[in-house]
N, C-alpha and C positions, 0 to 999 in steps of 0.2 A: 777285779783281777784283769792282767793286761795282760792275755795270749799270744804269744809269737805264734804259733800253732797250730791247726785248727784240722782236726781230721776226721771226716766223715764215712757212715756207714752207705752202704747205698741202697739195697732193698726196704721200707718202709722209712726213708729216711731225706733220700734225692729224688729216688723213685718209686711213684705206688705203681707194684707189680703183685698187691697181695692177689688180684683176683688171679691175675695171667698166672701166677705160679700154681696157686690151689686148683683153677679149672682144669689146669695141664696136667698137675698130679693127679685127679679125681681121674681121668681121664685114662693115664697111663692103669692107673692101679684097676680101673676095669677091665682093660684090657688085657693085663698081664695077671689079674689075681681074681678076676670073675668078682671085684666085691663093689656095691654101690656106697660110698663112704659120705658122708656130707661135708662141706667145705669147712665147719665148725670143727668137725672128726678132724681135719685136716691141719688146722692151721698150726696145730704147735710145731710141725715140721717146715713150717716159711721160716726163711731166717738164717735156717743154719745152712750147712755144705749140703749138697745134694749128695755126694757119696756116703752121708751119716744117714741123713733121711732115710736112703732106700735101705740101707742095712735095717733100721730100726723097725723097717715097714716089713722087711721078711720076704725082700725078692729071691726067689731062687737064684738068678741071673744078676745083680747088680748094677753089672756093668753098663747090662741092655738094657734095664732100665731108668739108669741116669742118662743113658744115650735116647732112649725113647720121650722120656721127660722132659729133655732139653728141646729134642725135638718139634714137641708139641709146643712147648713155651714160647719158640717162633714163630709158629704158627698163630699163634694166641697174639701176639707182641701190640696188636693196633690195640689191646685192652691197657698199655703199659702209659703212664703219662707221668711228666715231671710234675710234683708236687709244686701247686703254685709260689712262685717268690723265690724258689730255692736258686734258678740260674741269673739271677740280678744280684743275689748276695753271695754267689762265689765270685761274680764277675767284681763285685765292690772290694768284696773282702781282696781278691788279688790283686786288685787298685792299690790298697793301703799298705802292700809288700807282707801283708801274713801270708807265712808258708803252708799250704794248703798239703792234705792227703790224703787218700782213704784206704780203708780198713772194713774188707769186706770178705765174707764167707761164699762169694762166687769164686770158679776158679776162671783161670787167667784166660780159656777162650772165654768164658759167658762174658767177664770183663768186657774183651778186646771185642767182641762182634755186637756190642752195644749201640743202637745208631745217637740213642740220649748220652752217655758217655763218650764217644767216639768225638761229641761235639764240646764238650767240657775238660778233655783229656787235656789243655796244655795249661788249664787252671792248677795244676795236680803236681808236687814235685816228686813224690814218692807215693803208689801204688801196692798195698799187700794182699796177694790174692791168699786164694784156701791153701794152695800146692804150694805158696813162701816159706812155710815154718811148718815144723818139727809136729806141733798141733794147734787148729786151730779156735776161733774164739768159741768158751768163754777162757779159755788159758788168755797168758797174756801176751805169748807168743809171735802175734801179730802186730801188738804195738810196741812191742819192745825189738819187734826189725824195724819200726817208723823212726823208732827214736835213735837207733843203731846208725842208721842208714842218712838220717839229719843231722844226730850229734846234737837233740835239743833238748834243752831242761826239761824234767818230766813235769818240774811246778810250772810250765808255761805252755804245757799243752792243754788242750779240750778235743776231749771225743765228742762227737753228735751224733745219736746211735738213740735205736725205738726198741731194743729189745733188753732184756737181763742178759744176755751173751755178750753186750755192747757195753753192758755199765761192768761186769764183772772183769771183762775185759780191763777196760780203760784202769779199773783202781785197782785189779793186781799190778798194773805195770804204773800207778804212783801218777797216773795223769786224771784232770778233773775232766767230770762226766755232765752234757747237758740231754737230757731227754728231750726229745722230736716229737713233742705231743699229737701234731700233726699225721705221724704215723705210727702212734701205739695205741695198743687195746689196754696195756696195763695200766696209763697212766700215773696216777700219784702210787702207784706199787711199788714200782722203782726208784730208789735209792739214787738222788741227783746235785749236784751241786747246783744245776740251774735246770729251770722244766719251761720250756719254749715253747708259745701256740703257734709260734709262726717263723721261718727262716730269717726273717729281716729282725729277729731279733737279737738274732746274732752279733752284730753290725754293733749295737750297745752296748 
């Protein structure tokens, strides 16, 4: 298949931030909920919107503590590194004029104060944060503002995405899905049209 297309997730996908995000939440959740949780306990909340997470986790306050989570995550941030390969093959892929974008459950500040983003940002022609749509993934909501907002065949796009939020995404909205084996725990769980060990596989 020959993709005009090509839109990426960013959390366990551009970038491994699983420690940074679960340390920061284990973190916050002691502090706001008195509980010692393990990062295992933790992880099925990486991934998605942080405003979902805290609802699910039972903060009193919400608000304060996506505000305190974020907080700490910067603090955390020297734990954040690009997964190796990934920024040679957006840099290749946007050599060969595929239109590049991503599709991510951050909202539009964690986005924008990214300093790993901030430096990939002009590889990118369209950007959908959490706050874009109506709801967001695993609805399809988010790629179906990508493909809105491009105007591109859905048979001629590829999500690259580490989680079930990412494949369900992508094939409610009609576009094919490559799992980022690189940053999933589920592996062959997931339902893929193509399972990648490495970002330069992309490129093929």
């Amino acid at each position: 298949m020959d993709y005009t297309h090509i839109v990426f997730d960013v959390d366990g996908t551009m970038l491994d931030t699983e420690r940074t995000g679960l340390v920061s939440l284990q973190q916050t959740i002691r502090q706001e909920l008195g509980l010692d949780l393990s990062l295992e306990e933790l992880y099925p909340y990486f991934g998605i919107p942080s405003r979902e997470a805290v609802l699910k986790l039972g903060f009193e306050d919400p608000h304060k503590a996506a505000a305190l989570w974020e907080e700490k995550f910067q603090a955390l941030y020297h734990l954040t590194e690009p997964f190796d390969g990934i920024e040679e093959t957006l840099r290749a892929l946007h050599e060969k004029g595929i239109v590049l974008g991503v599709v991510t459950s951050r909202n539009r500040d964690e986005f924008e104060s990214d300093p790993h983003l901030a430096r990939w940002k002009h590889f990118f022609t369209v950007t959908v944060c959490a706050e874009d749509t109506p709801a967001p993934k695993p609805a399809p909501d988010p790629m179906l503002a990508f493909l809105s907002r491009t105007g591109a065949d859905p048979g001629k796009v590829l999500f690259v995405g580490d989680t079930y939020y990412d494949q369900q995404c992508a094939h409610a909205a009609g576009t094919s899905f490559a799992l980022a084996s690189w940053g999933s725990r589920n592996g062959a769980n997931i339902p893929a049209e193509h399972y990648l060990e490495h970002p330069g596989e992309i490129l093929n």
